[in-house]
C-alpha positions as CSV (number, residue, x, y, z in Angstrom):
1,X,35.2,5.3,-8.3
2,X,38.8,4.1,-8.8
3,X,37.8,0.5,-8.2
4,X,34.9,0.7,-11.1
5,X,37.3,2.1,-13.4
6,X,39.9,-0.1,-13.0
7,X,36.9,-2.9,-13.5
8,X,36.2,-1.1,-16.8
9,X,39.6,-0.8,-17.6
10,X,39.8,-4.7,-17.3
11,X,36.8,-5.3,-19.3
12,X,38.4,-3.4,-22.5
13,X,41.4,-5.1,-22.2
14,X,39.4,-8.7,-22.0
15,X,37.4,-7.7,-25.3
16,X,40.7,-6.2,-27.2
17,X,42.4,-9.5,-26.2
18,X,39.4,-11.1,-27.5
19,X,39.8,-9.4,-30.7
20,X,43.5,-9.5,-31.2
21,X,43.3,-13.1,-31.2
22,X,40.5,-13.5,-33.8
23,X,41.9,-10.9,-36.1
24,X,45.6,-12.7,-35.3
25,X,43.6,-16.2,-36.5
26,X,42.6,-14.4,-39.8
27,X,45.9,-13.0,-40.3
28,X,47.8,-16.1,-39.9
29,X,45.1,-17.8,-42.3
30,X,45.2,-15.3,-45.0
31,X,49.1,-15.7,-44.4
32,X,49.3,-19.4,-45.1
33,X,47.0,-19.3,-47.6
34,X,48.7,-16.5,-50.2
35,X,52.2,-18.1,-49.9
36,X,52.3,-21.6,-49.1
37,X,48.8,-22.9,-49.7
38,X,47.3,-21.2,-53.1
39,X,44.6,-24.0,-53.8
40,X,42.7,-22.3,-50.8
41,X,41.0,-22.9,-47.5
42,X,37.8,-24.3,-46.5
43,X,37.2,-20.7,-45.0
44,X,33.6,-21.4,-43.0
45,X,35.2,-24.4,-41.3
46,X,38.0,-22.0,-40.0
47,X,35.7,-19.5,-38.8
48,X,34.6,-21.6,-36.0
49,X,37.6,-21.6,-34.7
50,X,38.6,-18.2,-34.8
51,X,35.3,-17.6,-32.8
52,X,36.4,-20.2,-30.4
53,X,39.7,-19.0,-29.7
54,X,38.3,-15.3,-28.7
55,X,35.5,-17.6,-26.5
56,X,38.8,-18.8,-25.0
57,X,40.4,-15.7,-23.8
58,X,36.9,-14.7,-22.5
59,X,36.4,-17.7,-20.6
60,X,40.0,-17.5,-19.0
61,X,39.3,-14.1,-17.6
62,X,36.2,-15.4,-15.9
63,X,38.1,-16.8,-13.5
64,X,40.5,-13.4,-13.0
65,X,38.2,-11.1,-12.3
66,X,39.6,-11.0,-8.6
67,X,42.9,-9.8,-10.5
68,X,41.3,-6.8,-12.2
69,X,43.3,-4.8,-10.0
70,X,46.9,-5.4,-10.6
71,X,46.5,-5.3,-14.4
72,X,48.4,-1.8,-14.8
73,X,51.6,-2.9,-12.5
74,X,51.7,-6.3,-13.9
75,X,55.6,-6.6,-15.3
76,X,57.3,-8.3,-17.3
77,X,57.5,-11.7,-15.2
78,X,53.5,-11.5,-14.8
79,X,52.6,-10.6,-17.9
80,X,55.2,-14.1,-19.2
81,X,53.3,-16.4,-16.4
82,X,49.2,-14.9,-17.6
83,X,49.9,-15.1,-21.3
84,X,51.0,-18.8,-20.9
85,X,48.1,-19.3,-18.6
86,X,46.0,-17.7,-22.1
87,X,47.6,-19.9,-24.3
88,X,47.3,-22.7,-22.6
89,X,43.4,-21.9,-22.3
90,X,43.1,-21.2,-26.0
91,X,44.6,-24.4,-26.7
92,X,42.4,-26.7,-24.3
93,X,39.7,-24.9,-26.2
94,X,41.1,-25.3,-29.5
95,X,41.4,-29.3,-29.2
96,X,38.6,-29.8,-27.3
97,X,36.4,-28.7,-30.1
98,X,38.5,-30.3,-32.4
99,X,37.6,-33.9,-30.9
100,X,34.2,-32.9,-30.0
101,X,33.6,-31.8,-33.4
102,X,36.1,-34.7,-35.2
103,X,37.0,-32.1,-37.4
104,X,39.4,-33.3,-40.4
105,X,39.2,-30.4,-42.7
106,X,41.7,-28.2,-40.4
107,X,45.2,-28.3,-40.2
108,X,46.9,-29.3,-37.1
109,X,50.1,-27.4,-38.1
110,X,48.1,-24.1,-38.6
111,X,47.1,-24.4,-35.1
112,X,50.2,-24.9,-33.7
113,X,51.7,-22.0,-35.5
114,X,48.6,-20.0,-34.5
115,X,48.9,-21.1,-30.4
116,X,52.7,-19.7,-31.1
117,X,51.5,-16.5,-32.5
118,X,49.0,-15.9,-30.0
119,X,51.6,-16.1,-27.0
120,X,53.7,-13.6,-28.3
121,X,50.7,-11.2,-29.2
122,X,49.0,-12.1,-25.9
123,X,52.5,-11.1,-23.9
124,X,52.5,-7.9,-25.9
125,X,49.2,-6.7,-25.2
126,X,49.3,-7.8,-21.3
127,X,52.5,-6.1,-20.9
128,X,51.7,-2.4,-23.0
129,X,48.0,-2.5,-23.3
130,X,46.3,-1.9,-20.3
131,X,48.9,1.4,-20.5
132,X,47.9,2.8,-23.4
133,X,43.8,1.8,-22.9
134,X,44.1,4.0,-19.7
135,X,45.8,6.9,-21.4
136,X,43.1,6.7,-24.2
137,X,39.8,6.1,-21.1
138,X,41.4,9.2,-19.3
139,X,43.0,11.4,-21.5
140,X,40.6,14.2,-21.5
141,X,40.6,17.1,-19.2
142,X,37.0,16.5,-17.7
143,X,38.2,13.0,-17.0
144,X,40.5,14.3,-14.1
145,X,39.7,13.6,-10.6
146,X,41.3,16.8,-8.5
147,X,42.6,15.1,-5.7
148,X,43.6,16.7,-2.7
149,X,45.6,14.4,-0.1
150,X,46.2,14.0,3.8
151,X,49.1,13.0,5.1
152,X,52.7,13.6,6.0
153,X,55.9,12.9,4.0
154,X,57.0,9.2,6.0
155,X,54.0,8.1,4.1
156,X,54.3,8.9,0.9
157,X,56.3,6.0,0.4
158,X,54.3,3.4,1.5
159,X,51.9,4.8,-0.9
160,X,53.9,6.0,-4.0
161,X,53.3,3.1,-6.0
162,X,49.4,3.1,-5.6
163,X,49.7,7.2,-6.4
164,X,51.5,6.4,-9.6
165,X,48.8,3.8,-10.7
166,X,46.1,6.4,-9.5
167,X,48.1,8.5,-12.2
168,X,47.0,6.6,-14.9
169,X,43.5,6.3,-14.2
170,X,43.1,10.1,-14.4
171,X,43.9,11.0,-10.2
172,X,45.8,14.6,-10.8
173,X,47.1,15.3,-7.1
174,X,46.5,18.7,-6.6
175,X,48.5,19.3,-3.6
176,X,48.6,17.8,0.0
177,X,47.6,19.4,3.8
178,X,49.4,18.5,6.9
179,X,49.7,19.5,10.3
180,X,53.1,18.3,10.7
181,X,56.3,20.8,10.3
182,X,58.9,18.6,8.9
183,X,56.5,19.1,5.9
184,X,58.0,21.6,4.8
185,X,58.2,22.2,0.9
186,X,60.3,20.1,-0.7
187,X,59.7,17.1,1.9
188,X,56.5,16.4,-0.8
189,X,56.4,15.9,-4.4
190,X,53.4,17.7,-3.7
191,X,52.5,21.4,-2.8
192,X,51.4,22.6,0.9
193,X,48.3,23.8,0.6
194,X,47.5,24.5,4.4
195,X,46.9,22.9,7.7
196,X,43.8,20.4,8.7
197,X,41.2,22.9,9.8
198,X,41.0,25.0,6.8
199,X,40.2,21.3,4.6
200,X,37.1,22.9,4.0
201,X,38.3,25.9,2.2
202,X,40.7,24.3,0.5
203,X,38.5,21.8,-0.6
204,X,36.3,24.7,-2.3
205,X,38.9,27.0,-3.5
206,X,40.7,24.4,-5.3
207,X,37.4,22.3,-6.5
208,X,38.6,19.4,-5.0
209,X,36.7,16.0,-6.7
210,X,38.8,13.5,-4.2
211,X,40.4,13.5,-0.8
212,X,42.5,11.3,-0.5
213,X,43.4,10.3,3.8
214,X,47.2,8.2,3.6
215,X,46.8,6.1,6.9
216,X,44.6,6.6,9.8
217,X,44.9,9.7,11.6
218,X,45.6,8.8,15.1
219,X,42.1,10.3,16.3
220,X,38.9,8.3,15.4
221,X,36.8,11.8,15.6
222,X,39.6,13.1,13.2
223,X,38.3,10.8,10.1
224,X,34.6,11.4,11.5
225,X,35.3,15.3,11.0
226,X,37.1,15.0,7.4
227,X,34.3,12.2,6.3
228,X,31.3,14.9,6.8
229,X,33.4,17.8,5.3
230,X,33.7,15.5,1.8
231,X,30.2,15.1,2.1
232,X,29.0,18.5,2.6
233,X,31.0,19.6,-0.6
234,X,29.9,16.8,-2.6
235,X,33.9,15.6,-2.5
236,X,34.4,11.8,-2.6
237,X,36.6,10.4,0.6
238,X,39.1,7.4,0.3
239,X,40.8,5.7,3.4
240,X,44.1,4.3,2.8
241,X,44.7,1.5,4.9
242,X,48.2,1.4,6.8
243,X,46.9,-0.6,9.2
244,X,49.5,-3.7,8.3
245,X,52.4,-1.8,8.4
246,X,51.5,-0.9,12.2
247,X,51.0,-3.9,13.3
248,X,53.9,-5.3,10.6
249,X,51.7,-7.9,9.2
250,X,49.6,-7.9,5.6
251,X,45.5,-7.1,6.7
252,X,43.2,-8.5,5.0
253,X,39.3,-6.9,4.5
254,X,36.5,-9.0,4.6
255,X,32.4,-9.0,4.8
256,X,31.0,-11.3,6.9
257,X,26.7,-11.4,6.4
258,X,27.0,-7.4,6.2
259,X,29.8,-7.1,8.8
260,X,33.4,-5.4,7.9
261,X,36.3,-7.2,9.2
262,X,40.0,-7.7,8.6
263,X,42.2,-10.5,9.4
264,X,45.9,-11.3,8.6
265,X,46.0,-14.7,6.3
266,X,43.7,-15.7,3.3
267,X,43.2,-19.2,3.6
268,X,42.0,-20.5,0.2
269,X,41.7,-23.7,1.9
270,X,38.4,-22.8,3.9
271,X,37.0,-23.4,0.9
272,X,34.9,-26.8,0.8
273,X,35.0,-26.6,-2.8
274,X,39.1,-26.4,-2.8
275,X,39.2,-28.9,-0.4
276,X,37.2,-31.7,-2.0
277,X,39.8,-30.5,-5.3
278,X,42.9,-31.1,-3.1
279,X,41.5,-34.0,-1.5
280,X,40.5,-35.6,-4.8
281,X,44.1,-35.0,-6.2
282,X,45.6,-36.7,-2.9
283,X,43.5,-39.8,-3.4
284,X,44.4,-39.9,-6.7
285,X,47.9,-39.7,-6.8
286,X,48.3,-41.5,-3.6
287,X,46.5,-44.5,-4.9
288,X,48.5,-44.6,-8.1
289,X,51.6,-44.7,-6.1
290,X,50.3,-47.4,-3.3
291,X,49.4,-49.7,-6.6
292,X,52.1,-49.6,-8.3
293,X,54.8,-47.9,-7.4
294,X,55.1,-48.6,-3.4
295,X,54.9,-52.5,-3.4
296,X,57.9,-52.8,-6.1
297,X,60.3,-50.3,-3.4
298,X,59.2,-51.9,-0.7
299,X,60.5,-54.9,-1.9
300,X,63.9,-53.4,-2.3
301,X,64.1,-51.3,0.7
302,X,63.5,-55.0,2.3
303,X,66.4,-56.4,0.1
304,X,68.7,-52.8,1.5
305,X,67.9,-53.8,5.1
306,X,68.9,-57.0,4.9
307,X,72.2,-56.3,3.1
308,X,73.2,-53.3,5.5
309,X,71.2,-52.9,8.4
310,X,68.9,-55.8,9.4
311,X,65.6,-54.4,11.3
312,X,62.1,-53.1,10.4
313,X,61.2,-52.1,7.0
314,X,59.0,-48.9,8.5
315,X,59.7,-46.3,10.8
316,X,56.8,-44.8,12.6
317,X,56.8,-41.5,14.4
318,X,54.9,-38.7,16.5
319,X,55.1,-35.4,13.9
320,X,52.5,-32.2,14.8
321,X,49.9,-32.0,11.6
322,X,46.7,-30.4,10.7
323,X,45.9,-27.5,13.5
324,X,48.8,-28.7,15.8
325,X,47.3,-32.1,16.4
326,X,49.7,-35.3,16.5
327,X,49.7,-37.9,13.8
328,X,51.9,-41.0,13.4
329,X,53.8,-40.4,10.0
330,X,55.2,-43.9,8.2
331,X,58.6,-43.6,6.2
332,X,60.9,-46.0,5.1
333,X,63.8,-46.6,8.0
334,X,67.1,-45.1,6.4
335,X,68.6,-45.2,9.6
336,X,69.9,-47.9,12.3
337,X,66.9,-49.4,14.0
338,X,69.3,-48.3,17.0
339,X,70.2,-44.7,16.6
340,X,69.9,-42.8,19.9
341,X,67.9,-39.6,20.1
342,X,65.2,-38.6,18.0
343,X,64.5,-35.2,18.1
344,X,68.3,-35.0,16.6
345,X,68.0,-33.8,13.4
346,X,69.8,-35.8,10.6
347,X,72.5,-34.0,9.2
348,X,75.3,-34.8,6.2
349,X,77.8,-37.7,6.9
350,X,75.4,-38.7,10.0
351,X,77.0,-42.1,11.1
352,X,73.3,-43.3,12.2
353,X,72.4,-43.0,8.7
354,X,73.9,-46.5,7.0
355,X,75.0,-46.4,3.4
356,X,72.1,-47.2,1.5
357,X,69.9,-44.7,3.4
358,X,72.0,-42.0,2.3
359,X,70.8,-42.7,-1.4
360,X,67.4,-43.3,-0.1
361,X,67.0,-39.9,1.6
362,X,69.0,-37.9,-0.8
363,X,66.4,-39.3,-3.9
364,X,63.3,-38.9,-1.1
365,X,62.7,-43.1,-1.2
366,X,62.0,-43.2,2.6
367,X,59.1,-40.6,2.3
368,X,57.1,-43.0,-0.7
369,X,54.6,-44.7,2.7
370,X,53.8,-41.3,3.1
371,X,51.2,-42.0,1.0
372,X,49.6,-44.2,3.5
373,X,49.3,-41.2,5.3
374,X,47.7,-39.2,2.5
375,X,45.2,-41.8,1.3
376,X,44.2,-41.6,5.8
377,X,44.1,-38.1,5.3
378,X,46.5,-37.3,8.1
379,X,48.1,-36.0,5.6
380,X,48.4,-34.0,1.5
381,X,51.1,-34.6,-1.0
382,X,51.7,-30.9,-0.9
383,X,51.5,-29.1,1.8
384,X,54.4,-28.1,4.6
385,X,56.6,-30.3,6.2
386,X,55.8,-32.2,9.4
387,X,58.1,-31.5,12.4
388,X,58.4,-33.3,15.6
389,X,56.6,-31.5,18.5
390,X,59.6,-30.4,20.3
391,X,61.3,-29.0,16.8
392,X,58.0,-27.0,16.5
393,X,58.7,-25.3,20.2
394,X,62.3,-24.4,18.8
395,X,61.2,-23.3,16.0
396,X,58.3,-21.0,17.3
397,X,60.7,-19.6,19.2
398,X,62.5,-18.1,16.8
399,X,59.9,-17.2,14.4
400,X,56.7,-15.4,15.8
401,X,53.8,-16.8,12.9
402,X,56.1,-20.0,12.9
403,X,52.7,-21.8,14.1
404,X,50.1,-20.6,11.2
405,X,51.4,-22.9,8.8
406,X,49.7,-26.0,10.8
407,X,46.5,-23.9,9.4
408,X,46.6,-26.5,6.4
409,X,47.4,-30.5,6.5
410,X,51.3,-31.2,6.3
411,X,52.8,-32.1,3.1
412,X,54.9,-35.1,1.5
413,X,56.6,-31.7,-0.5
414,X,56.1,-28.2,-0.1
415,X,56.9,-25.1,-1.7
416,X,59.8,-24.2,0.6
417,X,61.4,-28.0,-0.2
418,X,61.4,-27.0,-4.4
419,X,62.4,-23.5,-3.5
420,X,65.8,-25.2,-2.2
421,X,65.1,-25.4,1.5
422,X,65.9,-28.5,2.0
423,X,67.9,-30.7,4.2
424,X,68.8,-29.6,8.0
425,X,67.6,-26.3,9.7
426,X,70.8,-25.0,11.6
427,X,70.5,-21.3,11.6
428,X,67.4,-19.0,12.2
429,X,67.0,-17.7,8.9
430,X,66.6,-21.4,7.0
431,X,63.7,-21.9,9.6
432,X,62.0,-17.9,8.3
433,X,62.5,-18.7,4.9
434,X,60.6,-22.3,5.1
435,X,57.6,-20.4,6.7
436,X,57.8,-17.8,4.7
437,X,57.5,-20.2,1.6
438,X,54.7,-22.4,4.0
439,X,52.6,-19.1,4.4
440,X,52.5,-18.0,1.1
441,X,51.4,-21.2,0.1
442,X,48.8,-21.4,2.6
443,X,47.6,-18.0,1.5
444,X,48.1,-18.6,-2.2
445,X,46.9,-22.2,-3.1
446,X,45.5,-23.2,-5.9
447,X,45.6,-26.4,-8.1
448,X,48.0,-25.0,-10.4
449,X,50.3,-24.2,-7.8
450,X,49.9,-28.1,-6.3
451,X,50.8,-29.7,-9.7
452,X,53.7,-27.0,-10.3
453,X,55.5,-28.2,-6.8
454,X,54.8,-31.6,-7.8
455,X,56.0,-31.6,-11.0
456,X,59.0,-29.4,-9.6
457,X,59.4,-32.3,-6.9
458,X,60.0,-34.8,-9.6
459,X,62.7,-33.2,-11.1
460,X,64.1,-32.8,-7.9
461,X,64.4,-36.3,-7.1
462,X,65.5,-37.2,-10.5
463,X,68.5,-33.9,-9.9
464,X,68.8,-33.4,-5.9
465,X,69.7,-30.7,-4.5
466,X,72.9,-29.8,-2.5
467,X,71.2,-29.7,1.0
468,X,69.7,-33.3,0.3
469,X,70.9,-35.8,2.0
């Protein structure tokens, strides 16, 4: 019941969006056109693109509907980064008609004053909107779901937050039951209103419409008992997973051809669709570079050698990649074709390193063959790091999930390397926050999110970091 009426309460805030943006066009027209443009408008050609724009804001939700249910704690941060992602819609849509169309008749300047407008109306609405829709969806008394929940008080705070949203889709708590003494009033923000085998009679007395379970009770025949109670009464019965905080990892629920299952990692990745997209962005910036940009380096990497430190112009080597398997990676040599142990990591002032290398490393030069590797497909241009076999064994030693980021292909960049960790791992917790950054992007990916690091990497070879080197 909560899930449809968040759903619904998604739906209304798509169609107000919708509206705001066409009545916003219509404003700004009527604006223009009393104060700075009195010999008029052609009005009908403008109405097409009013009815455009609200198309717009429809269309970008299509692809959101997975988001439906963080629209009433979105904050301020989200609600910045989803109206951007909005205007940046309305504007594809906005120019894409224009040149489809070869429209002449409409000013260029009113659109980009509109697009400007339509930001700031779209932040205000995603960030107070979806409040006050609630309030007026579930203001009335009969809108109420009585909710009577289970549980004891070291759980209310893994759940406060989702009981405060529940708030504002109409939940009232009514009060809580629990076995446990240490619940005593006062350890709830909710009243006591008896022990697990009178749920029944409480359920009646108090016309309970919800019960509400927090975490699974530790016997099976427990939730088995409650379950047929709810149905008896005609009560509805919701299950709040706790399962990842016992096992201290985020869970995951899935339906397999009718089957229920849970895992720990989304893997956006499995998807052949996103693959073909990430591979088709791989060959295509790898090609660009390998035509124009790798021949002309190549040359002067050649012209470095020979100046400092006469030897090859690659430098092959054994790194783990995609599932764990080994793959020869090519890179520029910025070190001394005779320089002692590999599995030594390279660190600031290394004397192996000579003089010009230094500059290569530090602006990301020796990695540009990489793209040999990427247009082979041993390799993506985003993606995380590749480590030497032995540094993976250290490094799984002192992270536990070190080894889930080989679930997608290495990367020439990553989001941990333009989230500044970059440059030498010395200490334990440089090595969590790199996986850390290398899981979330293997549970997060998206396009976006591949030309955001990318771009992100380009300014960080143009600035480098600190730890670069």
């Amino acid at each position: 019941m909560l899930s449809n009426r968040i759903l619904g309460l998604f739906r209304l805030h798509v169609i107000a969006q919708s509206g705001i943006v066409f009545g916003l066009f219509w404003v700004w027209l009527t604006f223009l056109w009393r104060f700075f443009y009195p010999s008029g408008f052609d009005f009908n050609a403008y109405m097409t693109y009013g009815l455009v724009a609200s198309g717009g804001i429809l269309l970008e939700a299509m692809g959101r509907r997975q988001e439906s249910k963080n629209l009433i704690e979105r904050g301020g941060a989200g609600s910045h980064q989803h109206s951007f992602r909005q205007t940046i819609y309305l504007a594809l849509c906005l120019s894409l008609y224009l040149v489809l169309s070869k429209d002449v008749r409409i000013s260029r300047s009113f659109l980009l004053g509109y697009l400007g407008l339509a930001y700031v109306m779209l932040y205000i609405s995603n960030r107070w909107l979806p409040g006050v829709l609630a309030r007026l969806s579930f203001w009335r008394r009969d809108a109420d779901v009585r909710t009577l929940v289970v549980g004891h008080s070291s759980q209310h705070d893994l759940f406060s937050r989702w009981v405060t949203n529940g708030r504002q889709l109409g939940m009232r708590i009514i009060g809580v039951v629990s076995d446990r003494r240490e619940d005593e009033p006062g350890k709830l923000p909710w009243k006591n209103l008896g022990k697990l085998d009178q749920l029944e009679e409480i359920l009646q007395r108090r016309r309970i419409d919800q019960l509400v379970i927090m975490g699974f009770p530790e016997k099976v025949g427990d939730i088995k008992r409650m379950a047929a109670i709810c149905e008896g009464n005609g009560v509805r019965f919701l299950l709040l997973n706790d399962l990842g905080e016992r096992i201290g990892r985020r869970v995951t629920n899935m339906n397999l051809n009718g089957t229920n299952l849970m895992t720990i990692y989304e893997e956006p990745l499995e998807d052949p669709v996103n693959r073909i997209i990430k591979r088709g962005l791989d060959i295509a910036v790898a090609l660009f570079a390998l035509l124009t940009v790798l021949p002309v380096v190549s040359a002067l990497v050649w012209i470095a050698h020979r100046l400092q430190s006469p030897g090859p112009l690659f430098y092959k080597q054994e790194r783990s990649g995609w599932g764990g398997k080994p793959f020869m990676i090519y890179k520029f040599r910025s070190l001394h074709a005779e320089n002692g142990d590999e599995s030594q990591q390279v660190s600031a002032g290394d004397p192996r390193v000579f003089p010009l290398g230094r500059l290569m490393r530090k602006l990301c030069i020796d990695e540009l063959p990489q793209f040999i590797n990427v247009l082979k497909g041993s390799m993506s241009v985003v993606g995380p790091r590749p480590h030497l076999k032995v540094h993976d064994d250290i490094f799984a030693e002192a992270m536990a999930n070190y080894r889930v980021r080989s679930f997608v292909k290495p990367g020439m960049t990553g989001l941990a390397q333009v989230s500044g960790y970059r440059g030498e791992t010395r200490e334990n917790h440089h090595i969590v926050d790199r996986v850390e950054c290398d899981i979330s992007y293997l549970e997060n990916w998206s396009l976006r999110m591949d030309l955001e690091i990318l771009f992100k990497t380009i300014f960080q070879v143009l600035r480098p970091p600190k730890t670069a080197f």
